[in-house]
N, C-alpha and C positions, 0 to 999 in steps of 0.2 A: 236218515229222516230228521228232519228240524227237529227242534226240544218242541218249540210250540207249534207242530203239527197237531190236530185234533187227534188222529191215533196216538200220538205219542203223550200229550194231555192224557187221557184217558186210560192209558196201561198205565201212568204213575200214580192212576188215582186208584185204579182197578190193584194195583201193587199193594198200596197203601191202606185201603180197604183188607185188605187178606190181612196183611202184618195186622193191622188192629182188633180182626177177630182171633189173632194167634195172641192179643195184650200184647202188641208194638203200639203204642199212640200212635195216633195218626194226624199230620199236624194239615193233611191237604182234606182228612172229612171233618175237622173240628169245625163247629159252629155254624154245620148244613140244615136247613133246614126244608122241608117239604111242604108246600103251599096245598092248600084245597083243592085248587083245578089240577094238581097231579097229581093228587091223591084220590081224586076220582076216578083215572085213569086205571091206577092201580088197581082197585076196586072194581073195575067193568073187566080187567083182565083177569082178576085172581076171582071174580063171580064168572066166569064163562060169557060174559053177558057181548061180550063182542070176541070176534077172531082178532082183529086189530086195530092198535088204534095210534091216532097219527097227531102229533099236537108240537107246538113250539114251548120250551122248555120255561121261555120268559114269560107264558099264557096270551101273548100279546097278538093281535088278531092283525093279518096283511091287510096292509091300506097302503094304496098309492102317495106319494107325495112327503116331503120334509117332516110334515107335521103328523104324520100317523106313527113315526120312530119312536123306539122306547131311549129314555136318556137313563143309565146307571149311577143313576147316583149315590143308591145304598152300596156299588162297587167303590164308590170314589169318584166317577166319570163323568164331568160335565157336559159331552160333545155327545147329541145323539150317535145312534145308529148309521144314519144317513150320512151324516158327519162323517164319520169314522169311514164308511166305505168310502167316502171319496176322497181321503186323506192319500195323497201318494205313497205307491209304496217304499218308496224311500226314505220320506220321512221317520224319523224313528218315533213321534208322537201314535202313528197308526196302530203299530204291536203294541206300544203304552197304553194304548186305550183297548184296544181288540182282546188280546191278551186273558186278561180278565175274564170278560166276558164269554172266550171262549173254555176258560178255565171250569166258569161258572155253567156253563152249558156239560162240558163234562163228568163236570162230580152229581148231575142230576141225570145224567145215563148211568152213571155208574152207582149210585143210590137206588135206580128201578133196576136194577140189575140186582142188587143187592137183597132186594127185597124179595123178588121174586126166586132168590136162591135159596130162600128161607123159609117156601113153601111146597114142603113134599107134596109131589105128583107121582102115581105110579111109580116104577123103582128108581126115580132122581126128585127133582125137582123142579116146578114150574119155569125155570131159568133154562133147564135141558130142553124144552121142550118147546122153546120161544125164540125166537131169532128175533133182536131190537137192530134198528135199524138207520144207526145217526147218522146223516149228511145233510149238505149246504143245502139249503133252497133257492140257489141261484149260480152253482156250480163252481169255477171257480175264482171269481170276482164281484164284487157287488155288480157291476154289472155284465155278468159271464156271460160267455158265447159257448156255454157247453161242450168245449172240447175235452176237459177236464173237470172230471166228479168227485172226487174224494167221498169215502164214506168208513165208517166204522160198524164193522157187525160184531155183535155180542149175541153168542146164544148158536146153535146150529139145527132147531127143528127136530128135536129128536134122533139126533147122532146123524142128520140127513146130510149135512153141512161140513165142511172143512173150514170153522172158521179162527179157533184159537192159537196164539201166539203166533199172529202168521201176517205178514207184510207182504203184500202184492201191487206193484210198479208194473201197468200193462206200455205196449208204444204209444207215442204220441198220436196226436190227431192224424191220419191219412199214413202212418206209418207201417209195415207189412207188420201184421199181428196183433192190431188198433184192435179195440175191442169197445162195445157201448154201451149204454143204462141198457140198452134194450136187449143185450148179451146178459147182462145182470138179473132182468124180470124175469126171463128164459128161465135161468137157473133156477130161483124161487119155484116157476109153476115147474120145474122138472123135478125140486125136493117136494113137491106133493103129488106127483102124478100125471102132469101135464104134458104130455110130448111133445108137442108143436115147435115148429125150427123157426117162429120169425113170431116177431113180437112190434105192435106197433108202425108210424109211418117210414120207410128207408131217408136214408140221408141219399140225396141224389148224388152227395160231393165222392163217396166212399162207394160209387158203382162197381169197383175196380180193385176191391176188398171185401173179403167174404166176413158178412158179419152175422151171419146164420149160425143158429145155437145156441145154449146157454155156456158160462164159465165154467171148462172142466176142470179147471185149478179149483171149486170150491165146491164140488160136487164128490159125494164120499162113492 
């Protein structure tokens, strides 16, 4: 797995966070800080006041067009968002700027994660009992064609999940054993009770591939 894969981001941060509650510094959560819009978040979850809640970590609201991009600049970053995604991926400016960003995106999963481990629930804690749920919003490319999702789950619903310490590479798009978001949602309603085998519109491309089910790799 890449070093700057988002999973991989985030288990050194997820790492790094343990060591510092064990008094190892920690030189990847030094100087984090938690803004209001996700600290309200925090607050609706650890109040009961929602089952879940769904936010961008920068607070920044989707808007079409060049001009709705957030620029980083308290990262260092002069090039929007927009920017950035269209940056070839060859260039080596693209991870120079991306990078960061996705760093920064990490250590604020790995913060509410944090936080919420630090709130006994029944016999664990609010973190046991929560599945977070971080991926791209637009798959795998600024501008993806959803063949490929990547995502990070922290947390498994109550022992319902198989999610910790654990890397999973399904087949490519149309390849025998391809799997979708909508094999993913499956799962979800199947760790609370949901039995239903199909979720959502079929791709007409993948007639020819059974994509009925949820993920029994991540179902306990």
């Amino acid at each position: 797995m890449p070093r700057n894969h988002p999973a991989a981001v985030l288990s050194r941060i997820l790492r790094d966070e343990s060591a510092a509650r064990s008094g190892v510094r920690s030189r990847a959560g030094a100087g984090l800080h938690q803004d209001d819009h996700g600290r309200r978040h925090e607050e609706a979850i650890a109040g009961h006041a929602r089952q879940a809640a769904a936010r961008r970590p920068d607070g920044a609201h989707g808007r079409c067009g060049p001009h709705g991009y957030k620029t980083w600049k308290e990262l260092g970053i002069t090039v929007d968002e927009h920017g950035i995604g269209h940056t070839h991926p060859n260039d080596p400016n693209r991870d120079k700027n991306a990078v960061p960003i996705r760093k920064f995106h990490a250590a604020r999963v790995a913060d509410l994660a944090k936080r919420l481990a630090a709130i006994p629930e029944g016999n664990g804690t609010m973190l046991d009992n929560t599945l977070i749920v971080w991926m791209s919003d637009s798959a795998e490319e600024h501008h993806g064609q959803g063949t490929q999702w990547p995502m990070v789950l922290v947390g498994n619903l109550g022992g319902r999940l198989k999610t910790a310490g654990r890397y999973l590479q399904f087949p490519k798009y149309g390849g025998k054993g391809h799997r979708t978001m909508s094999n993913f949602y499956l799962s979800l309603l199947r760790a609370v009770g949901d039995k239903r085998d199909k979720f959502g519109d079929p791709d007409n491309d993948l007639k020819d591939i059974d994509t009925a089910g949820p993920l029994s790799e991540i179902l306990v």
